[in-house]
ZAZA-962333 format. One record per residue (C-alpha): x, y, z; residue number from 1; chain. Coordinates in Angstrom, 2 decimals, always signed. Layout:
N
        xx        yy        zz     i   ch
         X         Y         Z   NUM    A
...
This chain:
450
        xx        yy        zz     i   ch
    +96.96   +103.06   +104.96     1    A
   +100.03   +100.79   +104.23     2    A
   +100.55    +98.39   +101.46     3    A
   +102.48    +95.91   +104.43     4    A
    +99.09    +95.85   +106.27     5    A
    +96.44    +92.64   +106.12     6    A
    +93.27    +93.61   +105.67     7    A
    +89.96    +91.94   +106.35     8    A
    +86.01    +93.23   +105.74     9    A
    +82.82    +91.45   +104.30    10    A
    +82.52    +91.44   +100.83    11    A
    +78.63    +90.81   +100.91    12    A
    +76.32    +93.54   +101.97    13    A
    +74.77    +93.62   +105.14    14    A
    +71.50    +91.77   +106.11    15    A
    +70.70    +87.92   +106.34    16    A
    +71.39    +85.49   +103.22    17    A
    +72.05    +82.02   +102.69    18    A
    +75.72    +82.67   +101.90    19    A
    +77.93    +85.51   +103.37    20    A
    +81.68    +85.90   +102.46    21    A
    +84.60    +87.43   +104.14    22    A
    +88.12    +88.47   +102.19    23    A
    +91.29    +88.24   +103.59    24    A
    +94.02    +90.36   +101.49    25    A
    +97.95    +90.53   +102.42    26    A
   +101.38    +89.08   +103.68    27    A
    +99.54    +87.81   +106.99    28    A
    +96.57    +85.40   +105.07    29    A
    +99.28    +81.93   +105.10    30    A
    +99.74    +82.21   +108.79    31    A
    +96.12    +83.37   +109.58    32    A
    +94.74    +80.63   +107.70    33    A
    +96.34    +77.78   +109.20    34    A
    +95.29    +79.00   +112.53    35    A
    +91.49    +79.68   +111.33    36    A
    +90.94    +76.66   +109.18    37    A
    +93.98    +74.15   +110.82    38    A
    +95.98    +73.95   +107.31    39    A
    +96.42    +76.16   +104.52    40    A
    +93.66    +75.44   +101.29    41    A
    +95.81    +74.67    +98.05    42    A
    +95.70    +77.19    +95.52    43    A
    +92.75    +78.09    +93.47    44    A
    +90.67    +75.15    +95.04    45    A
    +87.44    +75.37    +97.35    46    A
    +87.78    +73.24   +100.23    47    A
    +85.25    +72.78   +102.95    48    A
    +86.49    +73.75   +106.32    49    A
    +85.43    +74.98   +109.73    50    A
    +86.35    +78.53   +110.86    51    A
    +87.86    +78.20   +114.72    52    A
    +87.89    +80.87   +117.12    53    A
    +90.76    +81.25   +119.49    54    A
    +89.60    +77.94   +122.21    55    A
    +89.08    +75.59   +118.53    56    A
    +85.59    +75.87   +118.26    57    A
    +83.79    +76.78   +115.36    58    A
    +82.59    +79.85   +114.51    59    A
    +80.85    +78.62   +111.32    60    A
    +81.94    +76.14   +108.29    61    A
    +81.90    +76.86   +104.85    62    A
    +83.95    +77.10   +101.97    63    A
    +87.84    +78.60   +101.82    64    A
    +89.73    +79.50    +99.06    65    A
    +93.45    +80.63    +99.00    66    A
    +94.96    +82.93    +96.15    67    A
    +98.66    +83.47    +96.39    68    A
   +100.01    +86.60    +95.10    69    A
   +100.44    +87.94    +92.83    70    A
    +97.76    +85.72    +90.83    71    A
    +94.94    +87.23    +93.01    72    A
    +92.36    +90.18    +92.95    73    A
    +94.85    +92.51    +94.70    74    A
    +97.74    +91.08    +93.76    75    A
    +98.38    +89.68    +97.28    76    A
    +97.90    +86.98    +98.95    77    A
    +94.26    +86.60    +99.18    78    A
    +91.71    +84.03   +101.25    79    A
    +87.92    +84.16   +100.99    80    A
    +85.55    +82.57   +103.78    81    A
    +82.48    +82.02   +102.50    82    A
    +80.24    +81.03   +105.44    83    A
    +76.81    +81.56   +106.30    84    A
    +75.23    +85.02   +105.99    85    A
    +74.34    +86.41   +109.16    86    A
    +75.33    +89.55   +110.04    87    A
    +76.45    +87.87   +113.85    88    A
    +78.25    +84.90   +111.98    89    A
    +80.19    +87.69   +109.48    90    A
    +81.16    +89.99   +112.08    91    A
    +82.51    +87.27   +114.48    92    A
    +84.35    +86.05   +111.13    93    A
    +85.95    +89.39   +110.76    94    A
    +86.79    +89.74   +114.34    95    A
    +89.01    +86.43   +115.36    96    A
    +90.80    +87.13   +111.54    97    A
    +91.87    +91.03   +113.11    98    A
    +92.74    +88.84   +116.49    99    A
    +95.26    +86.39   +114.45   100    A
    +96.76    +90.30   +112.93   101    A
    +95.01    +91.87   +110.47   102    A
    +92.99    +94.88   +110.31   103    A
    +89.46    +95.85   +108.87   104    A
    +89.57    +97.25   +105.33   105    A
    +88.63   +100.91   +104.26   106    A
    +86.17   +101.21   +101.83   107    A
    +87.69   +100.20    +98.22   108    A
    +91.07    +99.29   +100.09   109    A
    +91.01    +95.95    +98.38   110    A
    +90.33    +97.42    +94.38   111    A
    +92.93   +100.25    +95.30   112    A
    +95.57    +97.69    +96.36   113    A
    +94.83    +95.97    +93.42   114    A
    +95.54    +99.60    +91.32   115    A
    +98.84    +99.66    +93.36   116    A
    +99.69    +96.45    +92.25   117    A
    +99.33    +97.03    +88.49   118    A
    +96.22    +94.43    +88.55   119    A
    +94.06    +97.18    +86.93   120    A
    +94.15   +100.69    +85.99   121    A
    +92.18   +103.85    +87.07   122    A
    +89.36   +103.39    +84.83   123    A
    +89.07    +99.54    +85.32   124    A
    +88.85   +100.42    +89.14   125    A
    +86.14   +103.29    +88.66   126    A
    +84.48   +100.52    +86.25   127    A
    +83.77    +97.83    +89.37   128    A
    +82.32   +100.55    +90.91   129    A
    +79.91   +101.38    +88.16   130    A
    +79.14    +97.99    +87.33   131    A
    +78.03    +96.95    +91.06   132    A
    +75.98   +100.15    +91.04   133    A
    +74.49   +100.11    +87.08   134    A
    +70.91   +100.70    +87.07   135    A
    +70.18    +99.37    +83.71   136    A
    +71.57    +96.82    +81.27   137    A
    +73.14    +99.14    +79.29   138    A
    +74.78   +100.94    +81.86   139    A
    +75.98    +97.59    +83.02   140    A
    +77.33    +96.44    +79.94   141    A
    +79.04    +99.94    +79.48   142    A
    +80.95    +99.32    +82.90   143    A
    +81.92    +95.97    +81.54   144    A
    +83.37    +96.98    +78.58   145    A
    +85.59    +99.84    +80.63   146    A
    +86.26    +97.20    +83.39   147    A
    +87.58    +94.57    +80.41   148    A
    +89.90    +97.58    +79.36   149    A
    +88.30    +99.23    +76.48   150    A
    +88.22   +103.06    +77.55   151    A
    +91.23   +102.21    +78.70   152    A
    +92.88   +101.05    +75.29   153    A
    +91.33   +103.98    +74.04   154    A
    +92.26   +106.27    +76.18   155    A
    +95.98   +104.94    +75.76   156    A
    +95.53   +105.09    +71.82   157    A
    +94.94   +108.68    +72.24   158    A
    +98.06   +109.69    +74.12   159    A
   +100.23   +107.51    +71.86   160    A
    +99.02   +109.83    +69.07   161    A
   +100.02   +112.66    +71.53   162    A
   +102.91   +111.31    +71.93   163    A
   +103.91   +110.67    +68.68   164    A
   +103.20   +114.15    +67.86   165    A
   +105.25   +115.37    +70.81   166    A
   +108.22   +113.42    +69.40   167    A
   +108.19   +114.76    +65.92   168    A
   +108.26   +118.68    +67.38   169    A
   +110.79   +117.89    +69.78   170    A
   +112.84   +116.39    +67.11   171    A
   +112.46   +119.52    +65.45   172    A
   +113.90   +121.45    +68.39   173    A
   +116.26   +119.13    +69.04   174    A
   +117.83   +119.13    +65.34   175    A
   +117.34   +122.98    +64.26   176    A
   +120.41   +122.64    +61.82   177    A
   +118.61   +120.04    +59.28   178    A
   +117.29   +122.15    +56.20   179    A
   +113.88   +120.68    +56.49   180    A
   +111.55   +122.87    +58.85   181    A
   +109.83   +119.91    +60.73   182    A
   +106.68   +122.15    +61.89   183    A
   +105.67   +123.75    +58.73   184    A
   +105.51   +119.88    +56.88   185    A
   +102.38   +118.19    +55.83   186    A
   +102.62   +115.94    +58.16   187    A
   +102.83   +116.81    +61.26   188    A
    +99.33   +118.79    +60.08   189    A
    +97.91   +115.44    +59.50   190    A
    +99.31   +114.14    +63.03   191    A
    +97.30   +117.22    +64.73   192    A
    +94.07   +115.61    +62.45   193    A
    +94.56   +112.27    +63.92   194    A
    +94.74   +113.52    +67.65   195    A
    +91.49   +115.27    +67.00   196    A
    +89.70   +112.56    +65.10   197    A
    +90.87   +110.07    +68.55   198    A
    +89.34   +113.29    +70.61   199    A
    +85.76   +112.78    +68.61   200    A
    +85.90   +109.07    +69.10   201    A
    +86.59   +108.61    +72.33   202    A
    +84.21   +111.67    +73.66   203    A
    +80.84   +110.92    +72.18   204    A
    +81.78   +107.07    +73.78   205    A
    +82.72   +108.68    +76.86   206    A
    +79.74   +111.17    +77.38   207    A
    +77.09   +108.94    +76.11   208    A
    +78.58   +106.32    +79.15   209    A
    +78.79   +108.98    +81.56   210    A
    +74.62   +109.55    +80.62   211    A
    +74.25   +105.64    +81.09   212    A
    +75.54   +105.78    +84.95   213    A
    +73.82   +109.76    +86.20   214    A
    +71.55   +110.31    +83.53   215    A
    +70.51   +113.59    +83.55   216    A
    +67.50   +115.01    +86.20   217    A
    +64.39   +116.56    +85.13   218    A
    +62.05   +118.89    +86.87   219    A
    +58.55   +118.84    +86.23   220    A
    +56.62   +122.59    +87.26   221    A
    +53.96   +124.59    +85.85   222    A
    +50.79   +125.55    +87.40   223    A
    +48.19   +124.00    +89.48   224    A
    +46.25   +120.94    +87.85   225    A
    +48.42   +121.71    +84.64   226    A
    +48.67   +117.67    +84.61   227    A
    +52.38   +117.68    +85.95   228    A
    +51.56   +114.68    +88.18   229    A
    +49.83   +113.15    +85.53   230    A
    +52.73   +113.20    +83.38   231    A
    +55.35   +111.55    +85.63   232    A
    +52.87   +109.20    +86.10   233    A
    +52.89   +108.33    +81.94   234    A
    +56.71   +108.37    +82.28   235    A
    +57.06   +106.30    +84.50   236    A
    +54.45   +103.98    +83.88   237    A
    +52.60   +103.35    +86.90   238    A
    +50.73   +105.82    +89.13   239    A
    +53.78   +107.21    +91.06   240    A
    +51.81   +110.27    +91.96   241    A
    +48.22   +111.39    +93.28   242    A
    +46.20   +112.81    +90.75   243    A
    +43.05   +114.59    +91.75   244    A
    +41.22   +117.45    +90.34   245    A
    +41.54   +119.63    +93.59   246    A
    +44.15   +122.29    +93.12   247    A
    +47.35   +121.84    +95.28   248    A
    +47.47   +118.20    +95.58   249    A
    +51.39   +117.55    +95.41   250    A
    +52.56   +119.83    +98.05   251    A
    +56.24   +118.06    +98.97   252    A
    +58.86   +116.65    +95.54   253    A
    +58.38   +113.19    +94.47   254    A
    +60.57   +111.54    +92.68   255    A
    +60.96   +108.82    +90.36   256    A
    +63.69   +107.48    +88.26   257    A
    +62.91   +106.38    +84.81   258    A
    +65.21   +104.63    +82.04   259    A
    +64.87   +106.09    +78.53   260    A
    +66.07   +103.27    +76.23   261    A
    +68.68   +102.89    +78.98   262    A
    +69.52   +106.68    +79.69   263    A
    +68.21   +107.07    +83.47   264    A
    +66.47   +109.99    +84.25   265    A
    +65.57   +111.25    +87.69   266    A
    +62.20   +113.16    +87.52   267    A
    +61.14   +115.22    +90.44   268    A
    +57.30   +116.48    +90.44   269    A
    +56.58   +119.44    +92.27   270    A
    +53.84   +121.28    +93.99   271    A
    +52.22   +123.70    +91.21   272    A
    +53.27   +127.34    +91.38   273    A
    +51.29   +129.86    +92.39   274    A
    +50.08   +132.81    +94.34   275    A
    +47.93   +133.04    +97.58   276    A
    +48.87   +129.47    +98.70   277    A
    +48.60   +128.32   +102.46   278    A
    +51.82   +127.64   +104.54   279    A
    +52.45   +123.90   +103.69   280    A
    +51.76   +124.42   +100.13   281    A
    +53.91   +127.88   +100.23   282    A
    +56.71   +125.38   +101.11   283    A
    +56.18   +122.93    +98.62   284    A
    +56.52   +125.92    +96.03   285    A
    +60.00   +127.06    +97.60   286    A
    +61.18   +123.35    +97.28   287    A
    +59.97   +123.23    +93.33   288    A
    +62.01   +126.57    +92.79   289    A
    +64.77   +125.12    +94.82   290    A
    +64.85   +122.00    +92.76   291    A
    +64.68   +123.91    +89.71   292    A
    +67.82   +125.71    +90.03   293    A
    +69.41   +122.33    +90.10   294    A
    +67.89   +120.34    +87.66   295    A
    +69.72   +119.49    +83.50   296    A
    +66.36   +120.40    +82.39   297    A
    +62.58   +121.66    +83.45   298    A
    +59.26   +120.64    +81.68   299    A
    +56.90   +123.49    +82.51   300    A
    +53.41   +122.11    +81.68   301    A
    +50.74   +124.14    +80.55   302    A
    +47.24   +123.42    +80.40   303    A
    +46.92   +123.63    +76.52   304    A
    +43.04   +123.97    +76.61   305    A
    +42.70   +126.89    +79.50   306    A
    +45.94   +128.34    +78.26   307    A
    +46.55   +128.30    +74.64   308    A
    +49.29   +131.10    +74.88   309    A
    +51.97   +129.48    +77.57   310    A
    +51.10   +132.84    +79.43   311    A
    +51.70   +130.63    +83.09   312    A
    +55.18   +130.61    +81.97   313    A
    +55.68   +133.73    +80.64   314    A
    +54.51   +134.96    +84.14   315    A
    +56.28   +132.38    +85.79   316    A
    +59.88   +133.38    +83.57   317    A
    +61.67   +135.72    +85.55   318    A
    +61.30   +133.77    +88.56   319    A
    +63.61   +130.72    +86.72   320    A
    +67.29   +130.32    +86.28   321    A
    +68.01   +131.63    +83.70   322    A
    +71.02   +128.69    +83.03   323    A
    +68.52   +125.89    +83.55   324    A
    +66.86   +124.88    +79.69   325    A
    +63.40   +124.51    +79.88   326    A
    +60.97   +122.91    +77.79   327    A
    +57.39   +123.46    +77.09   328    A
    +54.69   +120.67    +77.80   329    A
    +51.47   +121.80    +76.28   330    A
    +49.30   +119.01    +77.77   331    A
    +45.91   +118.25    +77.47   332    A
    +45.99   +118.57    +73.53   333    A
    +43.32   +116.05    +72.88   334    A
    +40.87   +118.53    +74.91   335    A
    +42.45   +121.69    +72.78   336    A
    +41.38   +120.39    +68.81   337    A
    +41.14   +123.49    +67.35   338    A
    +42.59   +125.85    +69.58   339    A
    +45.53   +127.80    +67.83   340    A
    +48.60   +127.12    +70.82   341    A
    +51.39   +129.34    +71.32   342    A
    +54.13   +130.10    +68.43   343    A
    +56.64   +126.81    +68.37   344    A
    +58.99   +129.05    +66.42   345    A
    +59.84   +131.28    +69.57   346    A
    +61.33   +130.79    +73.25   347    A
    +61.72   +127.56    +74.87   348    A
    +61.19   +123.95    +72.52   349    A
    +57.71   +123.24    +73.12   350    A
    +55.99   +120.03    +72.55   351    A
    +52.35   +119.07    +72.53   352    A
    +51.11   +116.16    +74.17   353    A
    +48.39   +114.34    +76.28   354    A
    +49.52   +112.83    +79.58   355    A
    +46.23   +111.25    +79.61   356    A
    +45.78   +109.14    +76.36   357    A
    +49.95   +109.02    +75.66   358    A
    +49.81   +111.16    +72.45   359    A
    +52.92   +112.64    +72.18   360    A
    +55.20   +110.86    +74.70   361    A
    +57.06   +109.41    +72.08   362    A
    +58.10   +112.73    +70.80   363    A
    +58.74   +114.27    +74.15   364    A
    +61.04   +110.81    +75.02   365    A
    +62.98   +111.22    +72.07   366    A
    +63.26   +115.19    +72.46   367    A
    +64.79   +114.28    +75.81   368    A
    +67.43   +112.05    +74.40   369    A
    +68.62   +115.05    +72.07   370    A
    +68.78   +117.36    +75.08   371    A
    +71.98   +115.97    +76.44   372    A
    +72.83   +113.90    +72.77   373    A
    +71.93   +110.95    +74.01   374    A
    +71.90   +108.44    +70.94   375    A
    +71.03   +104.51    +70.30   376    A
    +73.54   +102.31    +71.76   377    A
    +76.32   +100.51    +70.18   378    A
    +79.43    +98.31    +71.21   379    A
    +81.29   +101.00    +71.14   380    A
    +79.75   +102.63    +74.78   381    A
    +81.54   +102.63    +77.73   382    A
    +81.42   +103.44    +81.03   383    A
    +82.74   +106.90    +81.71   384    A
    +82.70   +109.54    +84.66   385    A
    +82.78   +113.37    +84.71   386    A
    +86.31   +113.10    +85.85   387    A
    +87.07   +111.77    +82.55   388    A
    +85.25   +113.93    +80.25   389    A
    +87.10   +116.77    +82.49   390    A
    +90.72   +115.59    +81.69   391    A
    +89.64   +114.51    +77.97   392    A
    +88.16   +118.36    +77.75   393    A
    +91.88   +119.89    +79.57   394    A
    +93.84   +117.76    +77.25   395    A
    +91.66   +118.48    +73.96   396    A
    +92.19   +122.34    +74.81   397    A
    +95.97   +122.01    +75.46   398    A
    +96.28   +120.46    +72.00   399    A
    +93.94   +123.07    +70.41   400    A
    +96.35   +125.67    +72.14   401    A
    +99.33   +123.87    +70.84   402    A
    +98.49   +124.05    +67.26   403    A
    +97.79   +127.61    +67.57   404    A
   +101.36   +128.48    +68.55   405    A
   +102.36   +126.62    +65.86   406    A
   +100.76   +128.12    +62.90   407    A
   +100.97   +131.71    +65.07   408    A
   +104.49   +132.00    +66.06   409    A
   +106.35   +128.16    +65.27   410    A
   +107.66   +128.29    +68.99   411    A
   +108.39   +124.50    +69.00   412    A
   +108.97   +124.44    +72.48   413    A
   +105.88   +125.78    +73.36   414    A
   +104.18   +123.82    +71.57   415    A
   +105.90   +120.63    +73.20   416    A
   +104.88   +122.03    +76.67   417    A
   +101.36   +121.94    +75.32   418    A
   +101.56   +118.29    +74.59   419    A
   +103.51   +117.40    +77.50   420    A
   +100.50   +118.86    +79.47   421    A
    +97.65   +116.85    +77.15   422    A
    +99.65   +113.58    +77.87   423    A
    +99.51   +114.33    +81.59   424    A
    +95.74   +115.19    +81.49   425    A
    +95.23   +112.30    +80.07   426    A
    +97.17   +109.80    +81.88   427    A
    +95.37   +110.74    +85.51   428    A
    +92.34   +109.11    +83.53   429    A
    +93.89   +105.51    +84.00   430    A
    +95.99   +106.60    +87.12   431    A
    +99.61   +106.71    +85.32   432    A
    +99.64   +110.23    +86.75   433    A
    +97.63   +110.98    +89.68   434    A
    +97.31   +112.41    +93.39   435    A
    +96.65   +111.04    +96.67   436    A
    +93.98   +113.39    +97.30   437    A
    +92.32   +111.98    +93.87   438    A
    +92.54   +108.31    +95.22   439    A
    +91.05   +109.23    +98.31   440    A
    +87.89   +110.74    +96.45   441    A
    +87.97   +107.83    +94.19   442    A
    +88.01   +104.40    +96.39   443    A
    +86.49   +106.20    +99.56   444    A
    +83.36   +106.03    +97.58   445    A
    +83.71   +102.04    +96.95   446    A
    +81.57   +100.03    +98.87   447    A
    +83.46    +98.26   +101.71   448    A
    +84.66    +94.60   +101.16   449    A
    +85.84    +95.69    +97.32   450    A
């Protein structure tokens, strides 16, 4: 992939519409627009025109608009055809424009050329991506905020505080003759404080943005006719699943996803766990397991009125991973009144509900918003990826580890290489410092056209 190259690809899904369009980015869009469209648009301006093929015939008429670089979205020169949208009408489009010299586009060539042209940063690139794909308002407003350069800025504010206190212990190496002893002052103590406080800030934003675009994935297991089923169905609000009072009903996973005041959360109901079943349901019972291993969190229901004691899970126990957290649903609590349940001081969190009349979803909602420390939105939430909370994590422990040869053994220059390796961490968050490999994994996952 070469910067010299024009590139051309739809930059509307496929499928019929009333309007499909077709971007042109690089030094070739001039001469291949005066050939498609018989003169070159003026800047900025939508003109009607008619898109010719090779003998001067149209392929289709529409609107074309011209954006000469760098004032464009890649920071080249850019054209935009915005015909009809049939897939036949798009792909002839995109063929005569590679016949007049250009080339069709990799997916996210157009938002990584616009990277490599200082048009936007890492995180404003991952943002687009987040944005087109946001599953909820919030999550959608999140990716705004990063796209407009928020986690960005903040981001940056925390590596000029890194950087600031980089400078003042390299000064201190760099001048060991001066009678004051730079790294045992009160200061540079309350520099450390502020590159911790920007640490605090910037991860809760970061981690409650990364929740707003995965979310976190839930498993719901337990026994037969426990009233899993019946609880996804209360989640998610509609009757997602097949309730019946015949044991073994669910035999594959389904799945739903459900938002949570915004936090999405993929729930997966499974086929109830126990012995003696017959082939297809013995299948269904390796998939729950299976999806178990992998889940953030399992809800194993109990059927509060047969089984007071949770004794289906301390049976079913050893069979779980033990990294996976599980909760306790103790369902059918409006048909247990009176029945003493099991001990909510030991094991697992339990919680008591009824997936039948809705009493205690509230409780169980909010219990799953403290799993992961999910909290009530502000202005402050952006949109963030793991990749992020990774380097913020690297860089957080390089500055912890800094601090400690500094009050251990005052080996300034250790302590420098330290922050030297924070400040790198953290610029491969906006792409200052990156790889090629990383860019790959990045914009190959971009939708193609963008």
């Amino acid at each position: 992939m070469t910067r010299v190259e024009t590139i051309v690809a739809p930059a509307t899904p496929p499928g019929r519409g009333g309007i499909g369009v077709v971007r042109v980015s690089g030094p070739k869009v001039p001469e291949i627009a005066a050939v498609l469209l018989g003169e070159l648009p003026p800047p900025r301006a939508a003109r009607f025109a008619r898109f010719l093929d090779a003998r001067q015939e149209p392929l289709d008429a529409g609107l074309a608009l011209f954006f000469p670089a760098p004032r464009s979205y890649t920071g080249e020169h850019v054209l935009e055809l915005h015909g009809h949208g049939g897939q036949t009408v798009l792909e002839a489009l995109v063929a005569r424009v590679i016949e007049l010299g250009a080339r069709r586009a990799q997916p996210g060539e157009f938002t990584l050329r616009a990277f490599l042209n200082n048009k936007l940063d890492l995180a404003q690139a991952e943002a687009i991506a987040d944005l087109i794909d946001a599953g909820s308002r919030e999550a959608a407003r999140a990716a705004m905020r990063s796209l407009q350069g928020e986690f960005s800025a903040m981001v940056r504010g925390l590596t000029d505080a890194v950087i600031d206190l980089r400078t003042h212990v390299e000064a201190a190496i760099d001048f060991p003759e001066e009678e004051v002893d730079f790294l045992a002052d009160r200061e540079l103590g309350e520099r450390f404080q502020t590159v911790h406080d920007h640490f605090d800030a910037i991860e809760q934003s970061a981690r409650q943005g990364r929740l707003l675009r995965e979310g976190m994935t839930i498993v719901i297991a337990g026994r037969p006719n426990a009233g899993k089923s019946s609880l996804l169905n209360r989640l998610a609000g509609y009757d997602a699943a097949i309730v019946t009072p015949v044991p073994g009903t669910t035999r594959d996973i389904v799945r739903e996803r459900i938002d949570i005041d915004g936090m999405p959360l993929h729930v997966l109901d499974t086929a109830g766990l126990r012995e003696g079943a017959d082939v297809v349901e013995a299948e269904g019972i390796r998939r729950a397991h299976e999806q178990m291993r992998r889940a953030d969190r399992v809800l194993f229901v109990i059927d509060a009125a047969e089984d007071p004691q949770a004794q289906a899970y301390a049976q079913e126990k050893p069979k779980l991973a033990p990294d996976v957290p599980v909760t306790l649903v103790l369902n059918k609590c409006d048909l247990a009144a009176g029945i003493p349940l099991a001990d909510t001081q030991a094991g697992p969190p339990r919680i008591a509900l009824s997936a039948l009349t809705g009493e205690g979803m509230d409780t169980l909602r909010a219990h799953l918003k403290s799993c992961v420390g999910f909290k009530t939105l502000d202005g402050g939430t952006v949109s963030a990826r793991q990749r992020h909370l990774d380097a913020l994590a690297r860089a957080r422990r390089q500055v912890e580890e800094a601090e400690r040869r500094l009050h251990d053994s005052r080996a300034g220059e250790l302590v420098a290489e330290e922050l030297r390796g924070a400040q790198q961490a953290l610029s491969e968050i906006t792409g200052e410092f990156t790889s090629e490999d990383l860019l790959g994994r990045i914009f190959g996952s971009f939708c193609i056209g963008k």
